[in-house]
C-alpha positions as CSV (number, residue, x, y, z in Angstrom):
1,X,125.7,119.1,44.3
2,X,122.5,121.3,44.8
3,X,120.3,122.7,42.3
4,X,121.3,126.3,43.1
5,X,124.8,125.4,42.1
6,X,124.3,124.8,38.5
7,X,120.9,126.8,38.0
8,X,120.6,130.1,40.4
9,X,116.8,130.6,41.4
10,X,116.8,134.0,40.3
11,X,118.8,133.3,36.8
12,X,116.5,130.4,36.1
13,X,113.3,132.2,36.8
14,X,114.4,135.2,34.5
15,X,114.7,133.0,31.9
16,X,111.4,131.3,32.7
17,X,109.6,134.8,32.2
18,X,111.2,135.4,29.1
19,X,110.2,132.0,28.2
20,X,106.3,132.5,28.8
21,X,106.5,136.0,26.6
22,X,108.3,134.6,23.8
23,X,105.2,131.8,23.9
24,X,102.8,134.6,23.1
25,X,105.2,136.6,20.6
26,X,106.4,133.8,18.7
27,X,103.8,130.9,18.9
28,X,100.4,132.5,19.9
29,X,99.4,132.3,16.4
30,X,100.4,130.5,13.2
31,X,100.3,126.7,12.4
32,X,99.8,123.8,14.5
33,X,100.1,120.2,13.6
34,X,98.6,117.7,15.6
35,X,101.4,114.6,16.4
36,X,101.2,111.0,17.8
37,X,103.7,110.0,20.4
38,X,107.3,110.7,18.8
39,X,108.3,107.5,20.6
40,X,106.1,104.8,19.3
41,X,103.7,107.1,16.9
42,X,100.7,105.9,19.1
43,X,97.8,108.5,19.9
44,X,98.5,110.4,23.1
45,X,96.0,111.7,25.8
46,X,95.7,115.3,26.9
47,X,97.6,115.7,30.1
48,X,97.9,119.4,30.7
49,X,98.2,123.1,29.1
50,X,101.4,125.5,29.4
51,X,102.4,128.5,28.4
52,X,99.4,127.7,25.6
53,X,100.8,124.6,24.7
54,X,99.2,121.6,25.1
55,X,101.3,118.3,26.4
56,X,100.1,114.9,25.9
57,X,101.1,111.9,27.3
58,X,100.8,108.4,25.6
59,X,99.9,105.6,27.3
60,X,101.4,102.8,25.6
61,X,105.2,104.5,26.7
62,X,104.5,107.3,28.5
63,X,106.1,109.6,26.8
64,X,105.5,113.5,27.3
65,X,105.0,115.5,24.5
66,X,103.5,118.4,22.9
67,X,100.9,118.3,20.6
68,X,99.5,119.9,18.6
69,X,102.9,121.5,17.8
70,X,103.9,124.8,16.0
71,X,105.8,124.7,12.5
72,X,109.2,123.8,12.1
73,X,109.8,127.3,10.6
74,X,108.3,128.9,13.7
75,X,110.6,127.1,16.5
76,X,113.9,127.9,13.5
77,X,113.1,131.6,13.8
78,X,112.8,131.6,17.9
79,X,116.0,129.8,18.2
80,X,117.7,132.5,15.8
81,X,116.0,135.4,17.6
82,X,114.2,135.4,20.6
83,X,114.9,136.9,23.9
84,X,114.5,133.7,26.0
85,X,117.5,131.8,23.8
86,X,120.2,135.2,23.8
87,X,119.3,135.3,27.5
88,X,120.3,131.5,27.9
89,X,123.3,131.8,25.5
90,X,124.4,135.3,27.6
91,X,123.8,136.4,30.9
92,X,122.9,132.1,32.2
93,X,126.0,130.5,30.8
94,X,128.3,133.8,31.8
95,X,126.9,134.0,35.2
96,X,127.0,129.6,35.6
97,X,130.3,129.2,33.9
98,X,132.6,128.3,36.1
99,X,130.3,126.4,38.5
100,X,129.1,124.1,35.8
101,X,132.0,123.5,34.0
102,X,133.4,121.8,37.5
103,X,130.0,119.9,38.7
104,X,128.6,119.0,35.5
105,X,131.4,119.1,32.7
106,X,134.2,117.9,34.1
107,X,132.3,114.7,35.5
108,X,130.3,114.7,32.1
109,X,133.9,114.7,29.7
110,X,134.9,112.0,32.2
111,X,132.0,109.8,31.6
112,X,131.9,110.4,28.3
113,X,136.0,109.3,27.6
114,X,135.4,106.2,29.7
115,X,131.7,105.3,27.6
116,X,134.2,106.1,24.5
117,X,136.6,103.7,25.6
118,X,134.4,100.8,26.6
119,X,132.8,101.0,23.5
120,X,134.5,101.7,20.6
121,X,138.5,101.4,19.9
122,X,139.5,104.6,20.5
123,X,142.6,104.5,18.1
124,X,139.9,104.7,15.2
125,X,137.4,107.0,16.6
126,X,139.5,110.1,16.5
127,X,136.3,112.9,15.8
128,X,133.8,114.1,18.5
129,X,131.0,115.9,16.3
130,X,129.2,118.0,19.6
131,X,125.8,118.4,18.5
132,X,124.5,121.7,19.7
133,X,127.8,122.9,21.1
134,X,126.4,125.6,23.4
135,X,128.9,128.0,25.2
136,X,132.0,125.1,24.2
137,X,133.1,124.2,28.2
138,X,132.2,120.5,27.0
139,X,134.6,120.7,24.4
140,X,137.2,122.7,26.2
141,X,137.1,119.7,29.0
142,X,137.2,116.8,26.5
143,X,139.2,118.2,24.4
144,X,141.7,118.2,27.3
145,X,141.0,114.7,28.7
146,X,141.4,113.4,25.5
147,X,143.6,115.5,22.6
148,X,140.5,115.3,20.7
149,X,139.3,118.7,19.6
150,X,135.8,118.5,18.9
151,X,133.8,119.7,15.6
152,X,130.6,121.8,16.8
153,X,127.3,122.1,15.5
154,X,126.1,125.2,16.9
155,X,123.1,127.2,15.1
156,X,122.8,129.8,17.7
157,X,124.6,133.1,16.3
158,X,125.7,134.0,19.9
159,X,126.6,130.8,21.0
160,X,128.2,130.0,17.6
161,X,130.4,133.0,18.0
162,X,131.5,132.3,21.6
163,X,132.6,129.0,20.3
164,X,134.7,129.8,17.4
165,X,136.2,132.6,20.0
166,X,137.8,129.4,21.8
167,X,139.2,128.3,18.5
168,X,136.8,125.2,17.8
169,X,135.6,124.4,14.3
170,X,132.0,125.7,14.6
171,X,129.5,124.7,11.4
172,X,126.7,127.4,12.0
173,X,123.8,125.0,10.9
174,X,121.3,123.1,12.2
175,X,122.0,119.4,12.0
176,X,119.3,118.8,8.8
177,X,121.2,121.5,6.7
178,X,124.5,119.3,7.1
179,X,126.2,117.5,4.9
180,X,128.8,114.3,4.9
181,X,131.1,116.8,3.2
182,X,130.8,119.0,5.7
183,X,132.4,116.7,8.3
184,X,135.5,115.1,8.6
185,X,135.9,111.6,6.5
186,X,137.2,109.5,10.0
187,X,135.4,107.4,12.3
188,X,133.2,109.4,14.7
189,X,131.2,110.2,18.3
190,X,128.1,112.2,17.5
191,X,127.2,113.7,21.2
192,X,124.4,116.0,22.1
193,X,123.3,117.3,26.1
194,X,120.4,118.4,26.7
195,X,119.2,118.9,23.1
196,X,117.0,116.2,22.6
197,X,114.0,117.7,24.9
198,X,114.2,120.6,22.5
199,X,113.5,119.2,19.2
200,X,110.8,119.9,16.8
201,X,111.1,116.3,15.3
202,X,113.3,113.5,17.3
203,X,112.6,111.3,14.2
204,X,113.5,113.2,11.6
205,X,116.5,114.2,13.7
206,X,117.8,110.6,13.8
207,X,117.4,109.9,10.5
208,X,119.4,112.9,9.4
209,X,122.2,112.1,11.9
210,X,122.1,108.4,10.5
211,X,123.0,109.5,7.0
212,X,126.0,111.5,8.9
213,X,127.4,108.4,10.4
214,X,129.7,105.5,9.2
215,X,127.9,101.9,10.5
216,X,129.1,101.6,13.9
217,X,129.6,105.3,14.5
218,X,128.1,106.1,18.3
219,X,126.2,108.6,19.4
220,X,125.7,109.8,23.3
221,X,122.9,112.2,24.3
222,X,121.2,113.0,27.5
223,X,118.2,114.5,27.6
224,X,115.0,114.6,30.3
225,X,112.8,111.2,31.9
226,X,109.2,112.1,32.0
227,X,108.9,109.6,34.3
228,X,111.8,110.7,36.4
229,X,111.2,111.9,40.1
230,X,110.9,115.3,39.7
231,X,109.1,115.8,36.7
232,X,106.9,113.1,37.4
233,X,105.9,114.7,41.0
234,X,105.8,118.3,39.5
235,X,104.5,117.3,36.4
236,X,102.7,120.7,34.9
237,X,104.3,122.5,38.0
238,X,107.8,121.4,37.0
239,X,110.5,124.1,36.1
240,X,111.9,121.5,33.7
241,X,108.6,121.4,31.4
242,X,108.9,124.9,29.8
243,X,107.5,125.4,26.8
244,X,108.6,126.4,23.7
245,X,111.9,125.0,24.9
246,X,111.0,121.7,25.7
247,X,108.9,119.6,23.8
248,X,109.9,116.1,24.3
249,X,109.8,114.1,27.3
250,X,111.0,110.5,26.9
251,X,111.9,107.8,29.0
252,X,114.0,104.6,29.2
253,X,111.9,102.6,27.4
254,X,109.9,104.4,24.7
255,X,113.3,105.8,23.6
256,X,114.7,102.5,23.0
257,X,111.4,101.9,21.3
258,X,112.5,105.0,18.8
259,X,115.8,104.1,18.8
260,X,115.4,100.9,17.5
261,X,112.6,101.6,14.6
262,X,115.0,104.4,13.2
263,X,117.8,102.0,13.1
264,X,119.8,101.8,16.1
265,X,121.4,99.8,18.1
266,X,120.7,100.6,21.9
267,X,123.8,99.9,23.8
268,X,123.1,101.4,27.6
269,X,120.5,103.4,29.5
270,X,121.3,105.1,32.4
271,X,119.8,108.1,34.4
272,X,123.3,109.6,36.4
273,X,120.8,112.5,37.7
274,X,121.7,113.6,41.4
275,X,119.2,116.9,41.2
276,X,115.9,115.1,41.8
277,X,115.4,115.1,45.4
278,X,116.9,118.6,46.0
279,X,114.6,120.0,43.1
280,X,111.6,118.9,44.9
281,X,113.0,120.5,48.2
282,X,113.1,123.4,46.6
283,X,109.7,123.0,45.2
284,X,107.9,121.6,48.5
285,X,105.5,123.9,48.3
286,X,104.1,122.6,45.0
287,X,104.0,118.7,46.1
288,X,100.5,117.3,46.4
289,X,102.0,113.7,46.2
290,X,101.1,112.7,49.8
291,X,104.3,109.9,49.7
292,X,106.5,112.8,48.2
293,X,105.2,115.7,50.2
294,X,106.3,113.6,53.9
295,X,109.7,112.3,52.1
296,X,110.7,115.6,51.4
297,X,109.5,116.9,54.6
298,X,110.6,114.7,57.1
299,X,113.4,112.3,55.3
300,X,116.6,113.3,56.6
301,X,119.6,113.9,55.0
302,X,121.3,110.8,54.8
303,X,118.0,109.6,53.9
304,X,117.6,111.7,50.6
305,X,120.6,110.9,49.7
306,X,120.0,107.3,49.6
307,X,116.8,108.1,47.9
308,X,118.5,110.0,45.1
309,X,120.9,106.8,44.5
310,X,117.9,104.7,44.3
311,X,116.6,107.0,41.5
312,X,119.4,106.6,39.7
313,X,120.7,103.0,40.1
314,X,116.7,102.1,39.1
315,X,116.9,104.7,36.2
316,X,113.9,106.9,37.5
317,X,116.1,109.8,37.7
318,X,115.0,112.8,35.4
319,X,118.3,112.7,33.8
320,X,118.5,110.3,30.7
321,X,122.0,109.1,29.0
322,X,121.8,107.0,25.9
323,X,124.5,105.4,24.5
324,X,123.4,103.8,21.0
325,X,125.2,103.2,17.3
326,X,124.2,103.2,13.8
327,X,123.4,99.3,12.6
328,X,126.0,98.2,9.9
């Protein structure tokens, strides 16, 4: 799989444009908060400025993240309205459909079933609560590999509405607005992709899922490694660090390290990312890594290949997967 598969150059960059403006329109002025790490609530040090945000990184777990950081209210009102997000929710998913519902969601509902089935009993876990539902292939392909047909939380209007077109059970609310009544009384899977990068407040995020869950209830994410190959190279550079959208940059440890002060149970860590190496081909030109500027140069292909599995069977892929549970 290449990176041009999933995320077209000229999409992607669109979106990136769109990105940098709503910056300005949305966040140039108004409230800031200044934050310690999200993973371990130690001070971070300032690493770099984007889009006029600043990212800091902390060097107890390395975590990425920005600080100091806009408002709740401010990042509620982009999500509902700006250009960048109904550009993502429209023209990217409608144009990347089909291409990442067979390299990415297929593969992902797959994984997912079989995490599902090693650890839980599947008999009793018979609701998937999809966190941040998007444009619904997830739950179209899981919803087939299993007979389970997800409940999404999806706050987007457009995304919302595209869901509830493919007959899912769409709440229209962002996950602190929920209530227990609100969701079926069974056993559950909370999952989210790709979601946790985004939010304004991982912690208070977890504790509002937690009051959602029975004890033993899972929940499966993925999100982005700041220390993973890519984004550690690129760093500043990196495509993947676009502010507003992404905020949060954990890791394999320091989100264990959240995990566990917020009351759950950590039960695997693994970073299945296969984009690394070709993302930093694509972005040669922006390499000042000696090691990393001659890999990508002259490694052949066979070569990067072996690289990329080494990334991910050492978990210093960008591409995080948790797999955790609420304590009893």
């Amino acid at each position: 799989m290449k990176e041009e598969d999933v995320r077209p150059k000229w999409i992607f960059d669109n979106y990136l444009e769109l990105a940098a403006t709503d910056s300005q329109t949305y966040f140039r002025r108004g409230e800031k908060e200044k934050i310690n790490c999200p993973a371990c609530n130690n001070t971070g040090e300032f690493s770099f400025s984007k889009n006029g945000f600043n990212y800091e990184e902390c060097e107890v777990c390395f975590t990425l993240f920005v600080s100091p950081r806009p408002l709740a209210k401010a990042f509620n009102k982009y999500y509902t309205e700006a250009p960048s997000v109904k550009y993502w929710a429209t023209t990217f998913y409608k144009e990347t459909e089909e291409a990442r519902r067979e390299l990415l969601w297929k593969p992902k509902a797959e994984l997912i079933k079989k995490t599902m089935e090693y650890w839980g009993d599947s008999s009793e876990l018979s609701t998937v609560v999809d966190i941040g539902g998007g444009y619904g292939i997830f739950a179209e392909e899981i919803k087939t590999l299993t007979g389970i047909s997800p409940v999404i939380i999806e706050p987007g209007p457009e995304l919302a509405n595209i869901c509830k077109g493919k007959g899912f059970n769409v709440i229209e609310k962002f996950l602190e607005s929920l209530n227990v009544s609100d969701l079926p009384k069974s056993r559950k899977v909370f999952v989210s992709f790709e979601l946790f990068e985004h939010l304004h407040s991982p912690e208070e995020f977890l504790i509002n899922l937690s009051k959602l869950m029975l004890p033993q209830d899972m929940f499966i994410f993925t999100t982005l490694s700041g220390v993973g190959a890519d984004i550690s190279v690129l760093w500043e550079r990196s495509k993947s660090v676009s502010p507003p959208h992404h905020l949060n940059f954990f890791n394999p440890k320091s989100i264990q390290i959240l995990l566990k002060r917020l009351g759950f149970e950590t039960l695997e860590i693994s970073t299945p990312g296969k984009l690394d190496i070709d993302i930093l081909k694509n972005s040669e030109e922006l390499i000042t890594d000696r090691f990393w500027k001659r890999f990508i140069s002259l490694a052949s292909e066979e070569h990067k290949i072996i690289m990329q599995k080494a990334l991910k069977d050492t978990c210093f892929s960008s591409h995080l997967m948790v797999v955790c549970r609420k304590f009893e």
